[in-house]
Backbone as CSV, one residue per row, in Angstrom:
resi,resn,N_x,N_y,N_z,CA_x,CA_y,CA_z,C_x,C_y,C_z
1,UNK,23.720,3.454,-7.015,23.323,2.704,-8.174,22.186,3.457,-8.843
2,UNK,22.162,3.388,-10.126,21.167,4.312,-11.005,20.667,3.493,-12.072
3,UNK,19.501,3.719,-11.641,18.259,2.559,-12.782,18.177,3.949,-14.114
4,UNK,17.925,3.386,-15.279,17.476,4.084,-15.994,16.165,3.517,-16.668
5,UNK,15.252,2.960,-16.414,13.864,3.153,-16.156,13.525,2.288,-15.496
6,UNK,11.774,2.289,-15.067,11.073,1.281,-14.253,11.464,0.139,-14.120
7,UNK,11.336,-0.567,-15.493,11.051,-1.544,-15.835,12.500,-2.472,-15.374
8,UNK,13.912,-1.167,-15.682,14.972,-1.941,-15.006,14.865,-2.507,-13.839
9,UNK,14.172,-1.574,-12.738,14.477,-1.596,-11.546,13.522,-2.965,-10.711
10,UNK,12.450,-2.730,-11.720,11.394,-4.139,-11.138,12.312,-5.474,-11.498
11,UNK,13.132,-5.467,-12.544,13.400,-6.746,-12.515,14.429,-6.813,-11.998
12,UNK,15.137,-5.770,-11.125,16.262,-6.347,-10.183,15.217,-6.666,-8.881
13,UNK,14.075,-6.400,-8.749,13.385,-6.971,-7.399,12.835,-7.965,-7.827
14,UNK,12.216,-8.520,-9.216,11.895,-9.859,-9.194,13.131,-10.962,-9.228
15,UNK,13.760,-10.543,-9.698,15.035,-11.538,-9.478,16.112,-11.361,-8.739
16,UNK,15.619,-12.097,-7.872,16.074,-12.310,-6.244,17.903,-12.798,-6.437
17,UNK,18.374,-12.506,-6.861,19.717,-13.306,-6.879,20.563,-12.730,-5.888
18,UNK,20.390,-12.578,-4.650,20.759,-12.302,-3.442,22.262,-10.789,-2.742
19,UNK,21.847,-10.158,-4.189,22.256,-8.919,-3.995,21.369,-7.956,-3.465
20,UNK,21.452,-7.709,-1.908,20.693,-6.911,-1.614,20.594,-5.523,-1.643
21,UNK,22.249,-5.372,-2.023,22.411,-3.635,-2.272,21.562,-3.604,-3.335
22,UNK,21.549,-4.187,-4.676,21.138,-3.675,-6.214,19.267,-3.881,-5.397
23,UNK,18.751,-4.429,-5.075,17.530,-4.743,-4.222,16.789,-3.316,-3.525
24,UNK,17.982,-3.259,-2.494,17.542,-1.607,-1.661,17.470,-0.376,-3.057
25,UNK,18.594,-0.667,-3.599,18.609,0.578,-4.412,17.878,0.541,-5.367
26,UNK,16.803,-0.549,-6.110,15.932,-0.376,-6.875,14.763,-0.091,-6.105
27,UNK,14.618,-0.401,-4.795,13.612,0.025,-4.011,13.010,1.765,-3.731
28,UNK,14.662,2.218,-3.250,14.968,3.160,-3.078,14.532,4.127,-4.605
29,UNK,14.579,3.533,-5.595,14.762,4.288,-6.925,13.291,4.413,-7.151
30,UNK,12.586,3.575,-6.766,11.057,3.429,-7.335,10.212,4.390,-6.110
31,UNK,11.375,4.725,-5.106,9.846,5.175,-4.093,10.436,6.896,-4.186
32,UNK,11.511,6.805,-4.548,11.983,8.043,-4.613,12.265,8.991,-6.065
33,UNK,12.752,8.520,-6.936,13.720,8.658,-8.293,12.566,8.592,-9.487
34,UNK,11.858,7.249,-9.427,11.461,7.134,-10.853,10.066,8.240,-10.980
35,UNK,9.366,8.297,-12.372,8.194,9.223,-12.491,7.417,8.833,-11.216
36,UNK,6.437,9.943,-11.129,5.468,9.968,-10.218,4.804,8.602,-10.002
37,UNK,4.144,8.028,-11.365,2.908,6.781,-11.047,3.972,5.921,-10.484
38,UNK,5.245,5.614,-11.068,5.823,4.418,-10.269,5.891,4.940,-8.794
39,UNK,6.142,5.802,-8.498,6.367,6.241,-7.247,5.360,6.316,-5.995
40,UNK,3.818,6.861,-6.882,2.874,6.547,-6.199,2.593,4.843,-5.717
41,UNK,2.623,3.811,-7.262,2.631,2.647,-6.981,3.189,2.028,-5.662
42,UNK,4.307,2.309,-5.428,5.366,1.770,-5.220,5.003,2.070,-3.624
43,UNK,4.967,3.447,-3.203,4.530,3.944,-2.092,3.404,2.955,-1.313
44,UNK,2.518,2.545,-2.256,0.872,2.276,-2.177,1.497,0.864,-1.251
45,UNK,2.604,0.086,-2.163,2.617,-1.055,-1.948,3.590,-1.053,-0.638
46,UNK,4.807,0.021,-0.552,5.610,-0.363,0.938,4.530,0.019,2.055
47,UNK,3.318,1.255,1.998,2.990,1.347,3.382,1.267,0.088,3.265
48,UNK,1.647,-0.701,2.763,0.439,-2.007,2.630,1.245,-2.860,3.597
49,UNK,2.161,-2.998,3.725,2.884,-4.382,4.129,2.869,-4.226,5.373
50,UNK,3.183,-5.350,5.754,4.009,-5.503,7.594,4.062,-4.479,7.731
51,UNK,4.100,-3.994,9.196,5.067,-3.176,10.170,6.397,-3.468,10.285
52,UNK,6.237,-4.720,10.500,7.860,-5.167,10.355,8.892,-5.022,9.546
53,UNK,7.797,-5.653,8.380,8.786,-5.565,6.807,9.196,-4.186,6.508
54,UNK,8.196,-3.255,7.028,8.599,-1.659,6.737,9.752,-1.311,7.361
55,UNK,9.489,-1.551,8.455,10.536,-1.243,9.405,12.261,-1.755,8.959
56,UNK,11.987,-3.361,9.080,13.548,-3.354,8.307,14.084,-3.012,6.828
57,UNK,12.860,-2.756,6.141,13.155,-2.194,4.661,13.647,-0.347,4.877
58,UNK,13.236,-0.131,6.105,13.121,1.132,5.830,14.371,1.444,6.750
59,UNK,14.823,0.905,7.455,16.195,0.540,7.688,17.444,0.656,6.717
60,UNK,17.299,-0.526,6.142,17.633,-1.051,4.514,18.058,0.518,3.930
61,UNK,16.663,1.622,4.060,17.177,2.147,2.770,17.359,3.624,3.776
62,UNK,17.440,3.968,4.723,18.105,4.735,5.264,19.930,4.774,5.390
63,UNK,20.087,3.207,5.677,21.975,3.544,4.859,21.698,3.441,3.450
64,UNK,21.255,3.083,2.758,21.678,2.981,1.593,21.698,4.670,0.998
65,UNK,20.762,5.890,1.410,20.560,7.108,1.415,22.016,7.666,1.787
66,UNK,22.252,7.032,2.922,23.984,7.295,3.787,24.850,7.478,2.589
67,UNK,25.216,5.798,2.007,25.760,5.545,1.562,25.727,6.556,0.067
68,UNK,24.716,6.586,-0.332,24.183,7.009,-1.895,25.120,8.677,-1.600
69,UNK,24.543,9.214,-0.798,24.906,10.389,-0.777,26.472,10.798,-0.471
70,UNK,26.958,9.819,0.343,28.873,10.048,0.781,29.797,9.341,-0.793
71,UNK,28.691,8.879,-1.685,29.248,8.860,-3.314,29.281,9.482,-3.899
72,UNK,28.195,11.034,-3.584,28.403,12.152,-4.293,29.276,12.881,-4.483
């Protein structure tokens, strides 16, 4: 899945409507894909959180990397 800017990708994470692929992959897009400041942001905010939450987010976006890449 491919955001074409920030601003897309934040509002597939504020609005929770229980697609978690479009979720990982805006995650994925902001810590990896978008300009630097979102990226720094974004960074700032996954290694703030839980251990936990990291852990299964970072789960989350290790297939989704799987996945992203066996679409190429």
């Amino acid at each position: 899945m491919e955001f074409a800017t920030v601003t897309e990708a934040l509002t597939v994470l504020k609005n929770t409507d229980g697609d978690n692929f479009r979720w990982i992959a805006a995650i994925y897009y902001l810590l990896n894909e978008a300009p630097s400041e979102a990226r720094a942001d974004m960074a700032e905010k996954f290694n703030t959180m839980p251990v936990e939450q990291q852990s299964l987010i970072q789960s989350m976006l290790d297939i989704y990397q799987v996945t992203k890449k066996a679409a190429q």
